[in-house]
N, C-alpha and C positions, 0 to 999 in steps of 0.2 A: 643423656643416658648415664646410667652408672656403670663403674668394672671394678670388680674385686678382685684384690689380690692376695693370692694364699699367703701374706705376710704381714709381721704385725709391723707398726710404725716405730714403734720400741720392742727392742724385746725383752718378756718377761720372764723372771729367774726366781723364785724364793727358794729357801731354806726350809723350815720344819712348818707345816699346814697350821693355821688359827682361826679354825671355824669362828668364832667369836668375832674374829676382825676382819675374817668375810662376811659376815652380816654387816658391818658396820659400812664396807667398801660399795653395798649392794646401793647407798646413798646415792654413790656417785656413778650408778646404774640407771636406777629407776623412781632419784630422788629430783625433788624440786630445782633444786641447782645443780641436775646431772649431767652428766653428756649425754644422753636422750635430748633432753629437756633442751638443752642448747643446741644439738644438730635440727630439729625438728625450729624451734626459733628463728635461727638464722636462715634455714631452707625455704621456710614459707616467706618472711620476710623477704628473699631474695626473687621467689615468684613475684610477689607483688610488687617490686623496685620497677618503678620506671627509668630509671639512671643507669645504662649500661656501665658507667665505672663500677657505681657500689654494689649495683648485682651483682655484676663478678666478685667482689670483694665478699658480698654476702654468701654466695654459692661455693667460693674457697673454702671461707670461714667454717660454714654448715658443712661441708663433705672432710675437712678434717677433725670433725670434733665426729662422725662417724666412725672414722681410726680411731679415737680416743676412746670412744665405747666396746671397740673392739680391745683394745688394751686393759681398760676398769673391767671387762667381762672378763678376759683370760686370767686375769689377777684374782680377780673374786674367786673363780669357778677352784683355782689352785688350792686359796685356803678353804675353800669348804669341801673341795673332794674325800676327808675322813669321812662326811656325814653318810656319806654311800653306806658304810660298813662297819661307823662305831653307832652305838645306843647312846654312848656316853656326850658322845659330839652332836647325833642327831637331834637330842635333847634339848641341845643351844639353839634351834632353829627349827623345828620342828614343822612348820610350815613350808620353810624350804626343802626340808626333808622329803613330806610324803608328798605333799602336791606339786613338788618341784622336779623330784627326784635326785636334788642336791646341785641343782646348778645354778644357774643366773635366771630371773625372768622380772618381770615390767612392774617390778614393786620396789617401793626404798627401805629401809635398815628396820623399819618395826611394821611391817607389809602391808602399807597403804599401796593402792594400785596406781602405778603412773596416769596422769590425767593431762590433757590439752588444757587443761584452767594453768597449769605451771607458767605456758609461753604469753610472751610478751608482745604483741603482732596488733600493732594501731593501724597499718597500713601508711600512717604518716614517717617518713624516712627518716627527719632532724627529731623525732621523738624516738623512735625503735633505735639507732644508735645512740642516746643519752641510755634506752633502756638493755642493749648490748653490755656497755660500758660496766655498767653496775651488777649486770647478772656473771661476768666473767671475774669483775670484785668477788661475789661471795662463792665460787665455785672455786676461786683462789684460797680463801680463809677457811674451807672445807678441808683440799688439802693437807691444809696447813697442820689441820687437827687434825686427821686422819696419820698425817707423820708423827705425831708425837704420841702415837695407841701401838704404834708397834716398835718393836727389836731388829726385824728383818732387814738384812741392809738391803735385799735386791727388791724387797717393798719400797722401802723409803725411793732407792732411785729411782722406781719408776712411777710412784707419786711425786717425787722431785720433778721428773721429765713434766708429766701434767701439769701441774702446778705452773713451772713456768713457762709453757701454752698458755696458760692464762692473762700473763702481763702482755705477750707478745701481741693476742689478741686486742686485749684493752688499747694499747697502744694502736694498733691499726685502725681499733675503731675511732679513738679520738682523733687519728690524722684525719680520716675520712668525713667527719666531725668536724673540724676545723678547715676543711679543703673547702666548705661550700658557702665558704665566707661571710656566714649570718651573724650578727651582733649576738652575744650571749642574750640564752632567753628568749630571744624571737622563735615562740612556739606556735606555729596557726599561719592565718592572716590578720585576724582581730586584734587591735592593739589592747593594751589592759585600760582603765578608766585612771586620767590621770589624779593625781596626789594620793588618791589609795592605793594605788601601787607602793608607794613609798610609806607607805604607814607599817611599825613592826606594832603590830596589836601587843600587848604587855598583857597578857590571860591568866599567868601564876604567877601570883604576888606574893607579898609578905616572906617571914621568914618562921622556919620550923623544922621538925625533924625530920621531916621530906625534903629538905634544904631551903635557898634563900635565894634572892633576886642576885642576878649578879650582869656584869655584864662587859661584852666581847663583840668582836669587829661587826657582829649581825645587827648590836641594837646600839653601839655607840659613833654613828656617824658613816663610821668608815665605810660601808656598803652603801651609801645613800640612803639610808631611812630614818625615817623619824616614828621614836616613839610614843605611842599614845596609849592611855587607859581604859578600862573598862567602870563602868558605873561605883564598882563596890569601892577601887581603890579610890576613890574622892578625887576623881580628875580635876583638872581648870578647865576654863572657855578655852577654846580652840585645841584641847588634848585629843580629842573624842573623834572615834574613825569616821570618816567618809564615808555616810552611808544615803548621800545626795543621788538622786536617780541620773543614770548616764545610760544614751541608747548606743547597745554596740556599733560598728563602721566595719561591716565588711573590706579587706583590701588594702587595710591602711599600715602593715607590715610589711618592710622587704621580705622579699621570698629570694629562693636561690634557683636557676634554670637546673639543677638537682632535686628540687621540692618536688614529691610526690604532690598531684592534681588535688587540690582544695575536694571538699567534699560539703555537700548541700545548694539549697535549690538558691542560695545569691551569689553563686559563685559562680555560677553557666560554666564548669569545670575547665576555669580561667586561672594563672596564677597571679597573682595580685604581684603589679609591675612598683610598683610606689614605694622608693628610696632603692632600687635596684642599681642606679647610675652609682649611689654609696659605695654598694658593697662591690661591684667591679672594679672600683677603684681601690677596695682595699685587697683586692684578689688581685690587680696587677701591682701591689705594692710591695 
């Protein structure tokens, strides 16, 4: 169950109202990378966790980024309360205005309606924290800009506060991510089809005003791949992707006894045991 407390997790302070950058704050309200957006993520995610560790971890996660919406709300609500009373200020927002009445509600900064298409929720655990990871990245670099549109020092701190929640987060998620001992990349149970896995396709060629081929740890060795061409750049024998038919192999993935339950009818909602002895031994290492 939930309990509320008549207090905020930070408190919040400003100086002189800026409707204008209450609109902008309403992002990180009712925007894609909001705290909505992320407590509603990580809460469903955390219903469907079958890993009593990470659901907890997930249902932490998700009930403090609730606080966090409480804080982007009282912060917004602050610089747009002129709109109550000036023409001048209502004018910056005018849909917050009349249909709002001047306060917060489930829209972002140019009043698209919050939507469930934002979260991220595969039901698979080792993908929803990769997709964690990266949604508390850009809810970071939001932030970031959002400190650099205002003057306000008791703004700035308490987007500072948010802000670095967000590294805290990332960080928990990659522990949690690293705890369950799977080789990088082991997504599923299906292993990939071997040698094209390791193939980096080379699709823009040539060089021009859109730039030139260049190349870096992705297509020079260092990650394991090998580059190959496409038809137009004039390949040689043996350049040319793998595109030899290969039938998938249900199972042939270590999994982690964390792995949310495989899904589909070859899986008899079994987790695929095969190279598991691996990775215990790299989890008692």
């Amino acid at each position: 169950m939930y309990h509320h407390v008549k207090k905020l997790m930070y408190t919040v302070n400003i100086g002189t109202p800026d409707p204008a950058f209450g609109n902008m704050l309403l992002e990180q309200f009712g925007g894609a990378n909001g705290e909505l957006a992320a407590a509603m993520q990580y809460t469903v995610q955390g219903w469907n966790c079958e890993d009593p560790a990470r659901k907890d971890l997930l249902m932490d996660i998700g009930t403090e980024e609730l606080s966090h919406l409480e804080i982007i709300g009282a912060l917004t609500r602050m610089h747009m309360k002129p709109l109550k009373t000036s023409r001048e200020a209502a004018e910056s927002d005018p849909m917050v205005t009349i249909a709002g009445g001047g306060g917060v509600n489930l829209f972002n900064s140019v009043g698209d309606a919050w939507t469930a298409n934002y979260l991220k929720v595969t039901g698979d655990l080792y993908v929803d924290l990769h997709s964690n990871i990266a949604a508390e990245a850009r809810a970071k670099i939001v932030y970031e800009r959002l400190i650099s549109f205002t003057d306000d020092p008791g703004s700035k701190e308490a987007l500072q506060f948010l802000m670095t929640r967000e590294i805290t987060h990332m960080r928990a998620f990659a522990s949690a991510l690293e705890s369950m001992g799977k080789p990088a990349f082991t997504v599923g149970t299906i292993a990939p089809t071997p040698n094209l896995v390791d193939q980096y396709f080379d699709g823009s060629t040539g060089s021009g005003e859109e730039g030139e081929n260049t190349t870096g740890p992705w297509n020079n060795g260092q990650a394991g791949l090998k580059v190959v061409a496409s038809d137009m750049a004039g390949r040689r024998a043996g350049e040319e992707l793998d595109v030899k038919p290969y039938m998938p192999k249900p199972g042939t993935l270590p999994t982690s006894p964390a792995d949310s339950t495989p899904v589909g009818a070859h899986t008899k909602g079994e987790q695929s045991k095969h190279g598991w002895e691996k990775v215990k031994d790299k989890l008692a290492s």
